[in-house]
C-alpha positions in Angstrom: -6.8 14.8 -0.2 -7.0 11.2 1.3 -10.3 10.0 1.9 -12.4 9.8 5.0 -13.5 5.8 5.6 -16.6 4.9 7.1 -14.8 2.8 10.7 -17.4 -0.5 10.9 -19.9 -0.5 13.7 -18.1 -1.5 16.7 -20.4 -4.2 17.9 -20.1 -5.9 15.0 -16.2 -5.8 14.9 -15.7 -6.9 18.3 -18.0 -9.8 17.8 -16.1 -10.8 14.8 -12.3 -9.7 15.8 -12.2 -9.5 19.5 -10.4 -12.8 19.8 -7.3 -12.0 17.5 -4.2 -13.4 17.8 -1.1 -14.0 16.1 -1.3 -17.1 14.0 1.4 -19.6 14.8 4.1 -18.3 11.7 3.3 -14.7 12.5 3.5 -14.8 16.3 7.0 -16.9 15.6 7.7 -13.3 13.0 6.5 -11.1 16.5 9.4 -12.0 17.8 11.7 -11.3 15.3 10.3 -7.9 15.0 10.4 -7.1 18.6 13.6 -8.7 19.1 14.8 -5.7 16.7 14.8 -3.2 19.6 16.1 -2.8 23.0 14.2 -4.0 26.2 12.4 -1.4 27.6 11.7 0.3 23.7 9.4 -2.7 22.4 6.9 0.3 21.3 9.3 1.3 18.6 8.2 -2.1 16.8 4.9 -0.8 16.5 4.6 -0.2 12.8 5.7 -3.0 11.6 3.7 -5.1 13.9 0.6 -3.7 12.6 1.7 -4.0 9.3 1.9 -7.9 10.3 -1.7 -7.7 12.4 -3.3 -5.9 8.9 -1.4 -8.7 6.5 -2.9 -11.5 8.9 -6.4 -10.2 8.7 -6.3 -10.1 5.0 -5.7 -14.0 4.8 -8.6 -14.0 7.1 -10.9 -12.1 4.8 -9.1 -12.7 1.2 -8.7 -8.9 0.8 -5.8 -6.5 1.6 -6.4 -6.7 5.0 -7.5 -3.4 7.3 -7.1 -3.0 11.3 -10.3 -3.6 13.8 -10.1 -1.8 17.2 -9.6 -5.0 18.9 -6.8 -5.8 16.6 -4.7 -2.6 17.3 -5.8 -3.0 20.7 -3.9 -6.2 20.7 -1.0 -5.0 18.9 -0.8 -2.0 21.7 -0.9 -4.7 24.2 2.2 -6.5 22.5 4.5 -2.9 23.0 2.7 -2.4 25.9 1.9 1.3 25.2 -1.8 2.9 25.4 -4.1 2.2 23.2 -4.5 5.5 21.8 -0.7 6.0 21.1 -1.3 3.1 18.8 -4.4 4.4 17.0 -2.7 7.7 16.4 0.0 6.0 14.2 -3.3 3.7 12.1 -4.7 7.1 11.3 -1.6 9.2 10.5 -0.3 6.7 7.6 -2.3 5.6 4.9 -0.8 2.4 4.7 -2.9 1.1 7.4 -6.8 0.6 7.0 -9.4 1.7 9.1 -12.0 -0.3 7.5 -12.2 -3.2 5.4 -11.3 -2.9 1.9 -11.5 -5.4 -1.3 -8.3 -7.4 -2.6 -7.5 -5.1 -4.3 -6.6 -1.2 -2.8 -6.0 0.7 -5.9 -4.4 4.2 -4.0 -4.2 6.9 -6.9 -1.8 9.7 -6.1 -3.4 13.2 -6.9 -0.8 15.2 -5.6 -0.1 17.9 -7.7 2.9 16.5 -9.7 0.6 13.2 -10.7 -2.5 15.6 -11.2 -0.3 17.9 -13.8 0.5 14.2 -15.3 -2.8 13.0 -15.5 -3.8 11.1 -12.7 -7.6 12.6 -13.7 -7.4 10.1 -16.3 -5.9 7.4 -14.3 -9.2 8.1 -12.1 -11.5 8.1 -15.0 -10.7 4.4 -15.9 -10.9 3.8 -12.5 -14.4 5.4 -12.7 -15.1 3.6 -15.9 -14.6 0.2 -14.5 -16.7 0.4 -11.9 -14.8 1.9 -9.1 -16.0 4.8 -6.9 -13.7 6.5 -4.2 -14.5 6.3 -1.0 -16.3 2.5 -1.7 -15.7 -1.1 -2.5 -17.0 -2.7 -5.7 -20.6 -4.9 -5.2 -17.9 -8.1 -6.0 -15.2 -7.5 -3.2 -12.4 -7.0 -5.9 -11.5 -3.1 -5.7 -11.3 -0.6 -3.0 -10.7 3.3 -4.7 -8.8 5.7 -2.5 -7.4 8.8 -3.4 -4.3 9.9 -1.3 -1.5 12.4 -1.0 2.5 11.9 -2.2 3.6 8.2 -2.8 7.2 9.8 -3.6 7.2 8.4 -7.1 7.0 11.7 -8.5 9.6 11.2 -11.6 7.3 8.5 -12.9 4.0 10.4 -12.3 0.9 9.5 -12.8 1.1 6.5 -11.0 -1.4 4.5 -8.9 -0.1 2.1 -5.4 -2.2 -1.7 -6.2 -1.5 -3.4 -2.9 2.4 -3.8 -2.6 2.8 -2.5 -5.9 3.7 0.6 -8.0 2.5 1.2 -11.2 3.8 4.5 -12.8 4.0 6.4 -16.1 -0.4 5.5 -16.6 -2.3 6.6 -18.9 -5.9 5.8 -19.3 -5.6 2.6 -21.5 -3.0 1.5 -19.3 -4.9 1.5 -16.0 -7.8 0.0 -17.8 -5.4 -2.7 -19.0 -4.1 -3.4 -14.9 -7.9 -3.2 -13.6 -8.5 -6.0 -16.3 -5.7 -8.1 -15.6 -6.6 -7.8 -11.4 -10.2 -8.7 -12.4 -9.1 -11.8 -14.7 -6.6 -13.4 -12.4 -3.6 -11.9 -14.2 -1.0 -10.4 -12.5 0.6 -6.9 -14.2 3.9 -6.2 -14.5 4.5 -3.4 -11.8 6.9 -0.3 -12.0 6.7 2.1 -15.3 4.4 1.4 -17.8 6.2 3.0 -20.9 9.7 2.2 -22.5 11.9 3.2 -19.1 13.9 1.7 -16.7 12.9 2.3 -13.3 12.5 6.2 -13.2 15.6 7.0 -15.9 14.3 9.1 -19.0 12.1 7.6 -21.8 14.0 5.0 -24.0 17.0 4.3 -21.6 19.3 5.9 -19.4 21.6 9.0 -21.3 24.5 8.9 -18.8 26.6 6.3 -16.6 25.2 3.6 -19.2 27.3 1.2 -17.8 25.6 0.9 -15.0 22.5 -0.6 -16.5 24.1 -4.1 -16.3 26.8 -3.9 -13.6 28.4 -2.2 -10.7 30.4 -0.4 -13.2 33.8 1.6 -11.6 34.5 5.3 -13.3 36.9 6.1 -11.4 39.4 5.4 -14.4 37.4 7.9 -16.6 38.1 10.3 -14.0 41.8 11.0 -13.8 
């Protein structure tokens, strides 16, 4: 089950985001989104103008960004829809934070097809570098969460970094990403074994062709 987060005292968070606003680049992006949908429907650009509002705090904060109250209270101000009908979407999908997390939100699937795969081991690194659930590390680096389906179940266990996937872990192998995060480095994402994409171990076993092109069967057919 996802995680609980600890929401900041409010005080504090007004004091430090009460005067958010779109930067120059991302209220110029605003518009793009919003001009998406019909006048009069402007609250169906909701998501992703949160997604923008969460981005733009994290190059505030040099982390992975999360959502203040008087950041989604703007954003329900720009689709001109209550408040509350804003929060409800932050705190239905994981992919927005309620608190502030560290550069790095390591999201470890432990739905039951990554558990049967091992995702106790890809929480064991975790553990054994230093990361706790629930908590950021003492140097601002990682955030732990555990969460429900990431619908990359064919290439189970597999951990969400940030924008990226990594699938197919095994202990060594999430030690080996946490280190390259921690040094500077930045990890190939996707599978972590000999696979492309989510096709079987060692290569794909049918409609080869289409590994390197658009390939038309349609001859192979008649």
């Amino acid at each position: 089950m996802a995680d609980a987060v600890h929401i900041p005292d409010e005080a504090e968070t007004r004091a430090r985001w009460g005067g958010f606003a779109w930067t120059p680049a991302n209220a110029e992006q605003a518009k793009v989104i919003l001009a998406r949908y019909p006048k009069g429907r402007e609250q169906s650009a909701v998501m992703p103008l949160l997604d923008l509002a969460q981005r733009q705090v994290g190059n505030d904060t040099q982390t992975q960004g999360w959502l203040p109250v008087p950041v989604i209270e703007f954003v329900a101000k720009q689709v001109n829809v209550p408040y509350m009908r804003v929060y409800e979407v932050v705190t239905f999908y994981t992919m927005y934070n309620m608190a502030p997390v560290g550069r790095f939100h390591v999201q470890v699937c432990g739905t039951t097809p990554c558990m049967l795969r091992g995702s106790d081991d890809v929480l064991a690194a975790c553990k054994n570098k230093g990361l706790v659930k629930g908590k950021t590390t003492p140097d601002g680096l990682f955030t732990l969460t555990e969460v429900e389906c990431l619908g990359a179940c064919a290439n189970a266990p597999m951990v969400q970094i940030n924008d990226d996937n990594f699938e197919d872990l095994t202990y060594d192998s999430t030690i080996a990403i946490l280190e390259a995060l921690a040094e500077g480095r930045t990890p190939t994402p996707g599978p972590q074994i000999d696979r492309q994409v989510s096709a079987p171990e060692g290569g794909p076993t049918s409609l080869k062709e289409m590994v390197s092109e658009n390939h038309d069967y349609r001859d192979h057919w008649s």
